[in-house]
C-alpha beads as a LAMMPS data file, in Angstrom:
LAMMPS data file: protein, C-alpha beads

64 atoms
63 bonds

1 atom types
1 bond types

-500.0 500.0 xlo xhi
-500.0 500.0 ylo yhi
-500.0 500.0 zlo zhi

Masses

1 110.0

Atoms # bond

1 1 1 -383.604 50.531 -450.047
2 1 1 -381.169 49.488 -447.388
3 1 1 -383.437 46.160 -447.038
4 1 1 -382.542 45.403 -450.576
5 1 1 -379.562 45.802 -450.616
6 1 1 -378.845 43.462 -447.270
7 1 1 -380.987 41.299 -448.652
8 1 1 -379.244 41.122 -451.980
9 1 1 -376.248 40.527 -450.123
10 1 1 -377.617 37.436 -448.273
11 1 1 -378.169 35.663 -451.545
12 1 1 -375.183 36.370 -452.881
13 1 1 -373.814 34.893 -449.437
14 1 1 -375.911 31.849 -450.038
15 1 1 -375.419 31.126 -453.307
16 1 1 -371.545 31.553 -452.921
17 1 1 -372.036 29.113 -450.553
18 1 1 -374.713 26.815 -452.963
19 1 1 -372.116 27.538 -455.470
20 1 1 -369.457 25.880 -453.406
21 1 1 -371.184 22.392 -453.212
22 1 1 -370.949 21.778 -456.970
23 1 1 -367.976 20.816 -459.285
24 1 1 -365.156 21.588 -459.288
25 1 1 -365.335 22.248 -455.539
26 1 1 -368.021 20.401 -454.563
27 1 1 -369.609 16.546 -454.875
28 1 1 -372.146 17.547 -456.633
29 1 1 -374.706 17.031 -454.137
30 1 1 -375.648 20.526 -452.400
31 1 1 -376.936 20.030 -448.733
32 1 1 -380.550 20.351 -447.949
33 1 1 -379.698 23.621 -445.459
34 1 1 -377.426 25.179 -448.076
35 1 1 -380.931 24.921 -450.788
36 1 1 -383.110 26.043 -447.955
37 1 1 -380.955 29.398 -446.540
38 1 1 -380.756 30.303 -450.975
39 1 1 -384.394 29.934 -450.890
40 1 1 -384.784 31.977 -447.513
41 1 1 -382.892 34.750 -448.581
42 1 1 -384.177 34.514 -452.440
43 1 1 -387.743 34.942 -450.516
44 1 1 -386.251 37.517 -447.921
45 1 1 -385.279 39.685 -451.733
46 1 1 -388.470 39.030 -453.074
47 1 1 -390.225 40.798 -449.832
48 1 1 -387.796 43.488 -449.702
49 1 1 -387.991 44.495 -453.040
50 1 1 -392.047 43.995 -452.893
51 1 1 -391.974 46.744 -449.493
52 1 1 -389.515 49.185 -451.183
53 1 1 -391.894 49.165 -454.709
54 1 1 -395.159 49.718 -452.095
55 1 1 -393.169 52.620 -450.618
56 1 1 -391.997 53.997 -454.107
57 1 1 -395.584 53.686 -455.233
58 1 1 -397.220 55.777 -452.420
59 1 1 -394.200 57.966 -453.628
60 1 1 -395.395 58.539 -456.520
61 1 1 -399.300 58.700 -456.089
62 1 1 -398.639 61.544 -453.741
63 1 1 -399.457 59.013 -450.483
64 1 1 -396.260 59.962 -448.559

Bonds

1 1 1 2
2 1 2 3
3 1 3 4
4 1 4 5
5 1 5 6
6 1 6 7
7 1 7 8
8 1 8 9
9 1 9 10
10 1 10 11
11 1 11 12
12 1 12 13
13 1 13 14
14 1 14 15
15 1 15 16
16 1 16 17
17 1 17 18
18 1 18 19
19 1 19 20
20 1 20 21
21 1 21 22
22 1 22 23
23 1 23 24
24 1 24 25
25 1 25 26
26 1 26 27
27 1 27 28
28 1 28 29
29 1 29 30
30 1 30 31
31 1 31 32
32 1 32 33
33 1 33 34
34 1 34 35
35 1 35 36
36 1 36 37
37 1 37 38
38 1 38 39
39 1 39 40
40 1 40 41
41 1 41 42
42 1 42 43
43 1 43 44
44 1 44 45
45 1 45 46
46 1 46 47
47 1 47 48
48 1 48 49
49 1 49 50
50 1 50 51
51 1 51 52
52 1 52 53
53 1 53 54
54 1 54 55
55 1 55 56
56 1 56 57
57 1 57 58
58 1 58 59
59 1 59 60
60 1 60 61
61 1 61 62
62 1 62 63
63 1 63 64
């Protein structure tokens, strides 16, 4: 769970960030690095929340 929720963190860090580059703050234009660190930590959720529903599933079935 604590994954998660660091995880969910860094994408809320990186889109703040993503956020930033667009009007009225921004050009427009977001930077290459600012797309790639959203998609990093977007992917960096996805895992987390894949490991924590494995673990809550073995749970469940009686595996842990």
């Amino acid at each position: 769970m604590e994954r998660v929720v660091n995880a969910t963190r860094q994408v809320q860090v990186a889109f703040t960030a993503l956020q930033g580059q667009y009007p009225p703050q921004g050009g427009g234009k977001p930077s290459k690095i600012a797309l790639q660190t959203f998609d990093a930590a977007l992917q960096a959720l996805e895992d987390a929340q894949a490991a924590f529903d494995e673990v809550l599933n073995d749970l469940l079935d009686g595996n842990r």
